[in-house]
C-alpha positions in Angstrom: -62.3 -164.5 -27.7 -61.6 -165.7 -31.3 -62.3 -168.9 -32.5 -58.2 -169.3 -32.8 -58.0 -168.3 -28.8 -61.2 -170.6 -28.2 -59.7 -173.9 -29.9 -56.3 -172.8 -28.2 -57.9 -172.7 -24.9 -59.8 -176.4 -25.6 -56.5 -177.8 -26.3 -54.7 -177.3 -23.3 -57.0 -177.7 -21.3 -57.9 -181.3 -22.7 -54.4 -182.1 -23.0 -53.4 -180.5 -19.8 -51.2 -178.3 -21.3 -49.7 -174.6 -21.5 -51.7 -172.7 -24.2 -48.3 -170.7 -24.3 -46.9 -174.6 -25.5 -49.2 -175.2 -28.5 -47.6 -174.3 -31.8 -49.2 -175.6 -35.6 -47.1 -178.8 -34.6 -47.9 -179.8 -31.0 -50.1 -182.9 -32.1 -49.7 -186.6 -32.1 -46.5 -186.8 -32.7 -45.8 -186.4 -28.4 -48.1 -189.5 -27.6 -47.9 -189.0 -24.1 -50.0 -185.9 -24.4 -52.0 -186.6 -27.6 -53.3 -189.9 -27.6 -55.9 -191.9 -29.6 -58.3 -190.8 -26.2 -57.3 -187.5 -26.1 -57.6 -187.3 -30.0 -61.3 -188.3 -29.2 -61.9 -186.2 -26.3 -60.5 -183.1 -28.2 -63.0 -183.8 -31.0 -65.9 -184.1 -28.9 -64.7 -180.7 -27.0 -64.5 -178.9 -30.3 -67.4 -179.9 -31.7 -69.8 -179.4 -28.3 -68.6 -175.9 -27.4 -67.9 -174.4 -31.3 -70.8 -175.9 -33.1 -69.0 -178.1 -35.4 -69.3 -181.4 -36.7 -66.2 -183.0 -38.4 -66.6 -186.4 -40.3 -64.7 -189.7 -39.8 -62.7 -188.8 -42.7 -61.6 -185.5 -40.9 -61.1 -186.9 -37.4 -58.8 -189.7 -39.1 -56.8 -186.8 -40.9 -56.4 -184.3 -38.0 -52.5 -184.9 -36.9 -51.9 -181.3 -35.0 -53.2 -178.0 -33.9 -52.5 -176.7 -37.6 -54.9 -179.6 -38.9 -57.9 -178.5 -36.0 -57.3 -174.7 -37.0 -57.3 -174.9 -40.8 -60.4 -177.6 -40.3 -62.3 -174.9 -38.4 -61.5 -172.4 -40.6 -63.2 -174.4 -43.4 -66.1 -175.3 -41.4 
């Protein structure tokens, strides 16, 4: 699986969606789906099971699944 299918496959399945749904944009802007917990949980998700650590500074700018991929890509 690559990282790109791993952090696909986190997303839905802390935001209880599709992974077919999630496009660079599917992010906060659906609050329903991508709340201020679910922002949290997601973090902690990503970080646990890819071995990554993002700062406070990070966490506070990630607004979509195009933020999480490029941040893991720079990680």
């Amino acid at each position: 699986m690559t990282p790109e299918e791993q952090l696909r496959t986190i997303v839905a399945k802390v935001l209880e969606i599709d992974v077919a749904s999630i496009t660079e944009e599917t992010g906060r802007n659906n609050p329903s789906v991508w709340d201020s917990f679910n922002h949290l949980f997601l973090i902690s998700e990503i970080e646990s099971t890819m071995g990554v650590t993002f700062t406070t500074e990070e966490v506070n700018a990630i607004k979509n699944f195009g933020d999480l991929h490029r941040k893991l890509l720079l990680n």
